[in-house]
C-alpha positions in Angstrom: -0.8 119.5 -71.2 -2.0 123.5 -70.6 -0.9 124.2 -74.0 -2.9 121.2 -75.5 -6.2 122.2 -73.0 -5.5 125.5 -74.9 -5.9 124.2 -78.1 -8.8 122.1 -77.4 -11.5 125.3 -77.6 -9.9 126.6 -81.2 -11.0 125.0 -83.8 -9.6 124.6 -87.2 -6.0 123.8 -88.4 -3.5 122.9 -85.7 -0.1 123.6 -86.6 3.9 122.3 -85.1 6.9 124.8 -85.2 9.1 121.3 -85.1 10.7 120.0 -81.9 7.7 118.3 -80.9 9.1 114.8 -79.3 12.0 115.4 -76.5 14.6 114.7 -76.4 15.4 113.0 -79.6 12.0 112.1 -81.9 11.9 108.9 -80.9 8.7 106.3 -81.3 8.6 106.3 -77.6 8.9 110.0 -76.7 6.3 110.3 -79.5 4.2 107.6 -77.8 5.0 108.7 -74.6 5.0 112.7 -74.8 3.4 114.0 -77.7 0.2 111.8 -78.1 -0.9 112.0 -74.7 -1.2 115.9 -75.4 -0.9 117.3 -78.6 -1.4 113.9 -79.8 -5.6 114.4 -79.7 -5.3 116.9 -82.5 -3.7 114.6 -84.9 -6.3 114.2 -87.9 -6.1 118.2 -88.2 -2.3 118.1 -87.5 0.1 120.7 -89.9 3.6 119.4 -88.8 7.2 120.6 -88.9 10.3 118.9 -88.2 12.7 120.4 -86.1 16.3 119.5 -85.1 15.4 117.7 -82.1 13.2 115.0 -84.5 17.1 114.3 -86.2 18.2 112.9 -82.5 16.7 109.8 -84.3 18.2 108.6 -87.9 16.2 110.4 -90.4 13.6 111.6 -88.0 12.1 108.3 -88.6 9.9 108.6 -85.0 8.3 111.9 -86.8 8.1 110.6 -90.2 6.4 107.8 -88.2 4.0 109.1 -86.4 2.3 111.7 -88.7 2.5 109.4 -91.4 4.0 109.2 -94.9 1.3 112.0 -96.3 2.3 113.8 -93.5 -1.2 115.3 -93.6 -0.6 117.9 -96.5 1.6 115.3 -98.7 4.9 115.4 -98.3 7.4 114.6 -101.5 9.1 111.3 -101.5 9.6 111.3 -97.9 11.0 114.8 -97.1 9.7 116.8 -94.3 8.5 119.4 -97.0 4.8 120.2 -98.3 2.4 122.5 -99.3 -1.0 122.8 -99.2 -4.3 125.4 -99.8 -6.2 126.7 -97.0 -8.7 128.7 -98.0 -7.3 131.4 -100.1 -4.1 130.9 -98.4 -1.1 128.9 -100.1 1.0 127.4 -96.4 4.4 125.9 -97.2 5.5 123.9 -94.7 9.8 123.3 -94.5 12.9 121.5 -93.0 14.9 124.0 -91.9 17.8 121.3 -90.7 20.1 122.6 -93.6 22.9 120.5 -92.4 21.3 117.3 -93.0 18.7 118.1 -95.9 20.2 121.2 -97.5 18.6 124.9 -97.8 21.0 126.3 -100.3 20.5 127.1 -103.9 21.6 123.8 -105.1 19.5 121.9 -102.6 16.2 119.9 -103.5 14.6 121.4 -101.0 14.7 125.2 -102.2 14.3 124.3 -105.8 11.0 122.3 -104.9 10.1 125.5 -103.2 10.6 128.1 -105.7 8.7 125.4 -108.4 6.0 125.3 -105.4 5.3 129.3 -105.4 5.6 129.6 -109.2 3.1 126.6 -109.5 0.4 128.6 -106.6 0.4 132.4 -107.2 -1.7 133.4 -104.8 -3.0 136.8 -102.7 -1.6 135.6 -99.1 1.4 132.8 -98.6 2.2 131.5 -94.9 5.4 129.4 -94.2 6.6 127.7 -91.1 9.8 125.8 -90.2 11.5 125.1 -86.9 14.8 127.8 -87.4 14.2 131.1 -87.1 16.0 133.7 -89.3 15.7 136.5 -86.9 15.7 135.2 -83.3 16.5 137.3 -80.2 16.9 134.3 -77.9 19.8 131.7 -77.4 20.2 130.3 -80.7 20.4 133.8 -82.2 19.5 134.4 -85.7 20.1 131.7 -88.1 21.3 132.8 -91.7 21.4 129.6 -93.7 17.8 129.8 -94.0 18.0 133.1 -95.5 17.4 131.5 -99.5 14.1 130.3 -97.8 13.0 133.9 -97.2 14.4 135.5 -100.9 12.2 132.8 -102.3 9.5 133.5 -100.2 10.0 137.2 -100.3 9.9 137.4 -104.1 6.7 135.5 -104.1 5.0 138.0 -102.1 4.5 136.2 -98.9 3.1 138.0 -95.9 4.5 135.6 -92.2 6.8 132.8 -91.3 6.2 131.2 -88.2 9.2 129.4 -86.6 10.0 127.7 -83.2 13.4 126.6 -82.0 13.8 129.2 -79.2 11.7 128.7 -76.5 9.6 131.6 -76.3 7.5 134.4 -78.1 9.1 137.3 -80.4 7.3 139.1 -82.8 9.3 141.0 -85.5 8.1 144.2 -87.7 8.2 143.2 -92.0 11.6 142.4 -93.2 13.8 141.5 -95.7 15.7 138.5 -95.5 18.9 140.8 -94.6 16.9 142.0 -92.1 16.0 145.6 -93.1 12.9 147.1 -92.2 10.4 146.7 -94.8 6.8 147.4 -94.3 6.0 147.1 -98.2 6.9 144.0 -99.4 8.8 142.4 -96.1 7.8 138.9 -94.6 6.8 139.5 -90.9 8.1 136.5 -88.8 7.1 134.9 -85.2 8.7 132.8 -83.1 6.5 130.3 -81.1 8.4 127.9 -78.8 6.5 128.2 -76.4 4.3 125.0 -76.3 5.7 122.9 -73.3 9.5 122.5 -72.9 11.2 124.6 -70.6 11.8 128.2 -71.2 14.8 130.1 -71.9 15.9 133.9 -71.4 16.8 136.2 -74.2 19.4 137.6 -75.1 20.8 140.8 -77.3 17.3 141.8 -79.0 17.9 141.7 -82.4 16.7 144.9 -84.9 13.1 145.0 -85.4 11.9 143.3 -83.0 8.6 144.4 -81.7 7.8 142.3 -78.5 9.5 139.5 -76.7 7.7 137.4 -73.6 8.9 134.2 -71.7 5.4 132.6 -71.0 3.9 129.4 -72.0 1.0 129.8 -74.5 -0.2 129.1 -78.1 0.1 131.5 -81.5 -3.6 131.4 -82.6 -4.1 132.6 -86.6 -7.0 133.5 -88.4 -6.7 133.8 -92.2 -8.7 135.9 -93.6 -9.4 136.3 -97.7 -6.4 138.6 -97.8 -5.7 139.7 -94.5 -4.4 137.7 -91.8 -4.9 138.1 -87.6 -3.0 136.9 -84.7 -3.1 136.5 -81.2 -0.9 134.5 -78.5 -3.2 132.9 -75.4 -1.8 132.3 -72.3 -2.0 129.1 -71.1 -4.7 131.0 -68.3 -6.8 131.8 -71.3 -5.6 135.8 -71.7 -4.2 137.1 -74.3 -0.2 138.6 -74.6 -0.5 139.4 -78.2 -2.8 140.7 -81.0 -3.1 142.0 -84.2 -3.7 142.2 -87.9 -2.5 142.8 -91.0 -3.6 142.9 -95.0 -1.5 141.0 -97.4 0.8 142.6 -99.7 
């Protein structure tokens, strides 16, 4: 419920890192968990599916609660979509590889290159629950590493994951994880919305800060830059900053 008060004073696009419904995506913990809290924001609701959504057969309490356009128009059912905001082209993916599949044969990442080649555009945003690059316990995750050469070679500019519950921010990379303030995606892990937190472990290269506080990732897009800042659930702010796109 702090989180959601937080979110109540910014206005604009609200957006899910997945994981939203414990413990398993059900109707009732959606009816009984999310829409008390996060549930008020639904009409301007960007959602992700995380692994937590699949404790249910095919995430059917997500898919059932945000709805079969699943607010940006998601493809013959799949938890995958795209959609303009402002000059900004935001992809929105299931990164649950096991069950939907990431890899170069999948649908999924051949819908996604067809998506970037179909909207060139200055400044490209992606979220999904997994987190290539993750300092905390699940550590980084490398079968979504064909999301981020796709993404990559499209020119996008930030990937916003959840999964681990808490805040890391990483320098530009490359999807091997090199250092690459030119042309690398910057990524930023945002778990921190209400379950309980965890402790991290080995921090991982380039990463450039790391906190274990509840709180929300705010974003403002601008015509081709892009600025962030993490609130506190007391209203301050951890984390700020911004950056031109490529």
């Amino acid at each position: 419920m702090a989180t959601a008060r937080l979110v109540e004073g910014i206005p604009g696009i609200v957006f899910t890192a997945g994981d939203e419904a414990y413990p398993e995506g059900s109707a009732e913990n959606f009816r009984d968990c999310y829409d008390p809290s996060w549930g008020r924001f639904l009409d301007r609701t960007l959602p992700a599916v995380g692994n937590h959504e699949y404790g249910t057969a095919g995430a059917a309490g997500y898919f059932g609660y945000f709805g079969s356009d699943g607010s940006g128009g998601w493809p013959s059912g799949h938890a995958w979509y795209s959609l303009q905001v402002g000059t900004w082209h935001v992809v929105v993916l299931d990164s649950d590889c096991d069950i939907v599949g990431c890899g170069r044969r999948s649908p999924q990442l051949a819908w996604l290159k067809a998506d970037l080649a179909g909207h060139p555009a200055r400044c490209t945003l992606a979220i999904w629950h997994h987190p290539r690059f993750s300092s905390g316990g699940h550590g980084n995750d490398p079968a979504v590493a064909p999301f981020w050469r796709a993404l990559m070679r499209a020119g996008a500019e930030l990937v916003i994951n959840g999964h681990d519950h808490d805040y890391e921010r990483f320098a530009p990379q490359t999807p091997g994880g090199r250092l690459d303030h030119e042309d690398g995606i910057r990524e930023i892990v945002a778990g921190t919305g209400g379950a309980h937190l965890r402790r991290f472990h080995r921090t991982k290269p380039n990463s450039r800060l790391r906190l274990r506080t509840y709180g929300v990732l705010r974003l403002t897009l601008h015509p081709a830059s892009y600025s962030w800042r993490f609130v506190r659930t007391d209203g301050s702010s951890a984390d700020a900053g911004t950056t031109a796109c490529h």
